[in-house]
C-alpha positions as a printed Julia matrix, in Angstrom:
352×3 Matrix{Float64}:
   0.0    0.0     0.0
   1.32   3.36   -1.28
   2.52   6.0     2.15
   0.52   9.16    2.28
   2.96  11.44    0.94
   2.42   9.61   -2.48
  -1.13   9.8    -2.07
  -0.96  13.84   -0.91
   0.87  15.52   -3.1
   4.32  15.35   -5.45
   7.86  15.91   -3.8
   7.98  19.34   -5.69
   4.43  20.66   -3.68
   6.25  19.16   -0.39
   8.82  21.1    -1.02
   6.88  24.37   -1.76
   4.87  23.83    1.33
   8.15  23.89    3.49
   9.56  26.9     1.29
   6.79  28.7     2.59
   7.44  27.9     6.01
  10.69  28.56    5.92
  10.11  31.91    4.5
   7.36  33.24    6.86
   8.32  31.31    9.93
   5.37  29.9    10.47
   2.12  30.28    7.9
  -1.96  29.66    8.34
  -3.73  27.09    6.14
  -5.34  30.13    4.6
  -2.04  31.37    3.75
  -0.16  28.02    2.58
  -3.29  27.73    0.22
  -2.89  30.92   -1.16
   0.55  30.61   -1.68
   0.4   27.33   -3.43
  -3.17  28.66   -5.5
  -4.64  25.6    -3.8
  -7.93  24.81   -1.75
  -7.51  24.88    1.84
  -8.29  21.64    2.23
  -5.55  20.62   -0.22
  -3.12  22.52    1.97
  -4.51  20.6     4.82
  -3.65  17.52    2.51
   0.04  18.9     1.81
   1.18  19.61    6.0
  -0.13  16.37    6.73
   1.68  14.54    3.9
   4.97  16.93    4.8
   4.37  15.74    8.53
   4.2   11.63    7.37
   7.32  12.16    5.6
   9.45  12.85    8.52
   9.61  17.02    8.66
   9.29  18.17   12.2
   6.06  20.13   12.13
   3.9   21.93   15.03
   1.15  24.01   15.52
   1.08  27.33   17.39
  -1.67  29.91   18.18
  -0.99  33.45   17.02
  -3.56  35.13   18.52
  -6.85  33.68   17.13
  -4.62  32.17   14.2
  -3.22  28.58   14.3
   0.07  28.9    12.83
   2.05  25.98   11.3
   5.61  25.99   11.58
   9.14  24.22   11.24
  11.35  23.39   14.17
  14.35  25.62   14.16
  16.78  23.04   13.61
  15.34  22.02   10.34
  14.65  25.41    9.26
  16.82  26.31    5.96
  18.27  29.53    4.95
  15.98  31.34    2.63
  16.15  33.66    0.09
  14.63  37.14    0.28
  14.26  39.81   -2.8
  12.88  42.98   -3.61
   9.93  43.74   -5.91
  12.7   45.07   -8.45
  14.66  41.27   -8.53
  11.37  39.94   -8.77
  10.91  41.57  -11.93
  14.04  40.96  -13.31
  14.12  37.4   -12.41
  10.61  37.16  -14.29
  12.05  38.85  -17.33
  15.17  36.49  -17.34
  12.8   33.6   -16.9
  10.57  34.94  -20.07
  13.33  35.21  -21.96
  14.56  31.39  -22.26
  11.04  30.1   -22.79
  12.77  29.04  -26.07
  14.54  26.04  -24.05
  11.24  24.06  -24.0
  12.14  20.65  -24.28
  15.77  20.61  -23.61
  15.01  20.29  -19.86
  16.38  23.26  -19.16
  12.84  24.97  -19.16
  11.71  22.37  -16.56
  14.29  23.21  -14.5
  14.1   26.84  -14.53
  10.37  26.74  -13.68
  10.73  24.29  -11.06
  13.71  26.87   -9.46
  10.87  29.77  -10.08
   8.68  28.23   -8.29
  10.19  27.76   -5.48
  11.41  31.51   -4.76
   8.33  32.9    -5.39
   6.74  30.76   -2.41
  10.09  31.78   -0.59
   9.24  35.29   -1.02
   8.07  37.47    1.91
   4.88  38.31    2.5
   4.77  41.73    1.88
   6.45  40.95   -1.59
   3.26  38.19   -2.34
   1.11  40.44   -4.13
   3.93  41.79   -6.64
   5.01  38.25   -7.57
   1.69  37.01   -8.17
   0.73  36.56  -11.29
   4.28  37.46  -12.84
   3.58  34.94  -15.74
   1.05  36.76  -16.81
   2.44  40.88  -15.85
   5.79  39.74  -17.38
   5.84  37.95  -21.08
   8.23  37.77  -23.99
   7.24  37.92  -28.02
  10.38  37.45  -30.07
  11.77  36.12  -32.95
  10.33  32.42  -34.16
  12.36  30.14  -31.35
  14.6   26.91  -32.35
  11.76  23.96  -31.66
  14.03  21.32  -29.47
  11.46  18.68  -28.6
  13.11  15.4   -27.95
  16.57  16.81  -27.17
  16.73  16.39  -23.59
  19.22  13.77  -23.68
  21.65  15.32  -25.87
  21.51  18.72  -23.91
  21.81  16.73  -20.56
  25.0   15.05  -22.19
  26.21  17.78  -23.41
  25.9   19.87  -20.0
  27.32  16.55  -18.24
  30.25  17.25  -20.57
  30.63  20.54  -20.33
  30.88  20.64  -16.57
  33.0   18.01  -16.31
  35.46  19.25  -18.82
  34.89  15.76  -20.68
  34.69  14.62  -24.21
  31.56  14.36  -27.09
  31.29  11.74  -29.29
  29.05  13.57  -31.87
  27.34  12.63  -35.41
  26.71  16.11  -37.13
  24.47  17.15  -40.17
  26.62  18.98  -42.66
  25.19  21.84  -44.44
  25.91  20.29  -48.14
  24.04  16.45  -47.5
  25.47  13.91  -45.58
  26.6   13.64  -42.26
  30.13  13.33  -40.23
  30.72  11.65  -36.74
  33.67  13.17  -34.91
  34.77  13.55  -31.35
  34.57  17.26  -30.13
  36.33  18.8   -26.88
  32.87  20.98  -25.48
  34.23  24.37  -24.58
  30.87  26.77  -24.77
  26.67  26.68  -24.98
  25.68  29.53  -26.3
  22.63  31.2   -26.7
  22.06  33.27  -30.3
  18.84  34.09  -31.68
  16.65  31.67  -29.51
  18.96  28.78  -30.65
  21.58  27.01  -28.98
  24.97  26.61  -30.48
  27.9   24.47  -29.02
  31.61  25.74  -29.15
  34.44  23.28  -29.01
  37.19  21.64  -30.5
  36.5   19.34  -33.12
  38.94  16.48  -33.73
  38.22  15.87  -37.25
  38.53  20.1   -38.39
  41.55  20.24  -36.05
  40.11  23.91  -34.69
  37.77  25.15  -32.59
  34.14  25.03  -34.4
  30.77  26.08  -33.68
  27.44  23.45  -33.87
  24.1   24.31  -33.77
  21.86  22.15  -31.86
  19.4   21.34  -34.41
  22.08  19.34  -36.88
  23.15  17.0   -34.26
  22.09  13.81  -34.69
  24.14  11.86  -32.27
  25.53  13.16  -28.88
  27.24  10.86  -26.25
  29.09  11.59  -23.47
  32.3    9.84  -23.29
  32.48   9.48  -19.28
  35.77   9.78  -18.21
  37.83  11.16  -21.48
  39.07  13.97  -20.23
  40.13  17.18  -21.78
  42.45  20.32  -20.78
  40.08  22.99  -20.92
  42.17  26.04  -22.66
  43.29  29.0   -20.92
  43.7   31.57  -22.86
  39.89  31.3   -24.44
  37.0   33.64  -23.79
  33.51  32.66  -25.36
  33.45  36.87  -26.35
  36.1   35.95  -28.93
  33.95  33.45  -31.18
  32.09  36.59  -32.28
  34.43  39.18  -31.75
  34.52  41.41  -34.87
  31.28  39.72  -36.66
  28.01  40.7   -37.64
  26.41  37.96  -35.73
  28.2   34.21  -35.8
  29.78  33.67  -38.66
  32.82  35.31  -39.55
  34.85  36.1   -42.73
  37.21  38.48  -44.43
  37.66  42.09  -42.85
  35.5   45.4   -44.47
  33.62  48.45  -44.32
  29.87  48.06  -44.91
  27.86  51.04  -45.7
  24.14  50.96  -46.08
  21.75  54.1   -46.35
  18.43  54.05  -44.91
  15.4   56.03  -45.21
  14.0   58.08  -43.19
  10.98  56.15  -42.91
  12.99  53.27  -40.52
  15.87  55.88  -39.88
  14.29  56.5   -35.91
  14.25  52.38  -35.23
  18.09  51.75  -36.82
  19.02  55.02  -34.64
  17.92  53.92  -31.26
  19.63  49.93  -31.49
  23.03  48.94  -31.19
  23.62  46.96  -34.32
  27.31  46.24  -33.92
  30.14  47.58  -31.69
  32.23  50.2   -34.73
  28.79  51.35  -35.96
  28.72  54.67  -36.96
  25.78  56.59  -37.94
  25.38  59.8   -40.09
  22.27  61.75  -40.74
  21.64  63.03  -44.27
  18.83  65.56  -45.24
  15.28  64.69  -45.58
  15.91  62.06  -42.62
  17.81  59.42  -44.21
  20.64  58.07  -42.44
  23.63  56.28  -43.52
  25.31  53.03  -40.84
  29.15  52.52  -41.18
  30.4   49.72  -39.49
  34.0   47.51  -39.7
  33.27  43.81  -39.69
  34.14  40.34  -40.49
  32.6   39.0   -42.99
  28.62  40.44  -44.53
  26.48  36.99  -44.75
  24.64  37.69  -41.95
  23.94  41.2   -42.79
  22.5   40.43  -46.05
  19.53  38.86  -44.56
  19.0   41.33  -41.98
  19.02  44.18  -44.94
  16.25  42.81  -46.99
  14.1   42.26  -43.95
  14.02  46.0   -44.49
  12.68  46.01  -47.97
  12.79  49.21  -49.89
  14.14  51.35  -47.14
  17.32  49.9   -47.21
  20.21  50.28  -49.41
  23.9   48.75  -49.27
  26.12  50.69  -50.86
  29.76  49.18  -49.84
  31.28  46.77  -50.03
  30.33  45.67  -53.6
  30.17  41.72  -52.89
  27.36  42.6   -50.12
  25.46  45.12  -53.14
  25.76  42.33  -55.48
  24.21  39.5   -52.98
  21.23  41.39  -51.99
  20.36  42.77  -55.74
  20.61  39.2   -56.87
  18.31  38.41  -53.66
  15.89  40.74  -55.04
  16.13  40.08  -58.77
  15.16  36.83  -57.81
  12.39  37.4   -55.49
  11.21  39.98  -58.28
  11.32  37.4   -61.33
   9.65  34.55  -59.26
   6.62  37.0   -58.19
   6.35  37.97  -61.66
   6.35  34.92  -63.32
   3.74  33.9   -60.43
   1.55  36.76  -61.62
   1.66  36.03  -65.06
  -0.1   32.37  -64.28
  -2.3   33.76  -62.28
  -3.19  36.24  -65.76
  -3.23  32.79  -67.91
  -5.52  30.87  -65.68
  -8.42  33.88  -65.17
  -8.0   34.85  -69.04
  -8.93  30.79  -70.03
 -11.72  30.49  -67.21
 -15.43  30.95  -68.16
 -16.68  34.62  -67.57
 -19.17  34.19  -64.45
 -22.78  33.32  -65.2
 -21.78  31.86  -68.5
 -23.37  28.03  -68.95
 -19.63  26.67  -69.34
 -19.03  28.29  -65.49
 -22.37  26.5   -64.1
 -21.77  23.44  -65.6
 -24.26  23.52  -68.38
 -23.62  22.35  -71.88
């Protein structure tokens, strides 16, 4: 027959239950359930299940209140924060919602969880609801369902300065299996990239996520983690990840998106001069312009490059493109209504 502290409630509402206690020194029924969002007798349910499971609990009058609390000695240190950390921990938490089904995500909420219960009570109001008062749209996240055991080999790895055996998709067909020293996980554009040495390139690489196929942790191949390296130098110099040869990009813009290029930091040597009418024109010294030729034509018309040459060439022959295809598209579309019955006619009903 199962114990009662199966029965009552999961380890992780135990454990939220003696947060709470912890926090307040001592809470009400009234107060555990409206901590936990949870009927009163539910809470009822949780201090009995906590009390079955071995956690010294006793009941105290407060006045007219009954108050449940720990015994001293197996009271833990808590954690205390102002409306203002609140916030930003809510923010920080929005912003990796992307890590759905890495584990991460499970982890962070479970760690959320448990300091907003640990929160004071004069801090209860501001943190409730913080799902809902704090909330991030982006950019179209990396989807990683199914990946939990290559991110939880990977992190294994990582922190134990161990080596990958890895089976990677390559960008032209086919794929490559190679053993890679883990150095970095980074975070770019909702996506997760790994940094590391890769025995079979002989240099340090980085992987996206997605294009493994394969990860295993090879338990107890160890590695000499280097240095003299700093994740800020994979991107050092570059308009986003990828890097290339050294130049000077200059793009003009028009006044209609002038304001919203003005007020963001698009890379580090930016440099920005106004031109009459409200145009503006963005200088900037970087390695390599493949990323930037994408970000250009997601402004449409209002952008122009106008150095260096190779980038000018890319994103006319982007557009030329784009331009014939929606043409030729247009002239089916002409074909197909000029051959079709006029409306009302017997051959559009069906008659004959």
């Amino acid at each position: 027959m199962p114990r009662a502290v199966d029965r009552y409630a999961p380890a992780r509402r135990l454990d939220a239950v003696r947060d709470v206690l912890n926090a307040t020194g001592g809470a009400t029924v009234y107060e555990i359930a409206e901590r936990l969002e949870c009927s009163v007798r539910t809470a009822l349910r949780y201090l009995k299940a906590l009390e079955e499971s071995g956690a010294p609990l006793y009941e105290e009058l407060d006045g007219k209140r009954k108050v449940w609390r720990l015994m001293a000695s197996a009271r833990h240190q808590t954690i205390t924060l102002t409306t203002s950390q609140m916030v930003a921990l809510a923010m920080s938490r929005r912003v990796f919602d992307f890590l759905a089904g890495t584990g991460f995500k499970e982890d962070l909420d479970e760690v959320f969880e448990r300091l907003e219960v640990a929160l004071k009570r004069a801090d209860f109001v501001a943190a409730r609801n913080l799902d809902r008062k704090i909330y991030d749209v982006n950019e179209a996240p990396h989807r990683y369902e199914g990946r939990i055991d290559h991110v939880n080999d990977i992190v294994t790895a990582l922190i134990k300065e161990e080596r990958l055996r890895v089976t990677y998709a390559r960008a032209g067909g086919g794929e490559s299996s190679f053993t890679l020293d883990p150095y970095t996980l980074l975070v770019y554009k909702k996506g997760l990239y790994l940094v590391g040495y890769s025995h079979r390139h002989e240099e340090m690489r980085t992987f996206s996520l997605d294009a493994f196929r394969e990860v295993t942790w090879l338990s107890g191949e160890g590695f000499e983690y280097p240095e003299g390296y700093h994740p800020s130098s994979i991107a050092d110099g570059a308009f986003g990840l990828i890097k290339g040869e050294p130049c000077h990009v200059r793009i003009r813009f028009d006044r209609a998106v002038a304001r919203y290029v003005q007020r963001r930091i698009w890379h580090p040597s930016q440099r920005l001069v106004e031109l009459p009418g409200g145009a503006l024109e963005l200088h900037m010294d970087v390695l390599g312009f493949l990323e930037i030729r994408s970000w250009v034509l997601s402004f449409g018309d209002k952008a122009e490059v106008l150095e260096p040459a190779g980038l000018r060439q890319m994103v006319e022959g982007e557009l030329r493109r784009a331009l014939e295809r929606y043409q030729a598209a247009a002239v089916e579309v002409a074909e197909g209504a000029a051959e079709a019955p006029p409306p009302g006619s017997r051959a559009s009903l069906g008659e004959g």
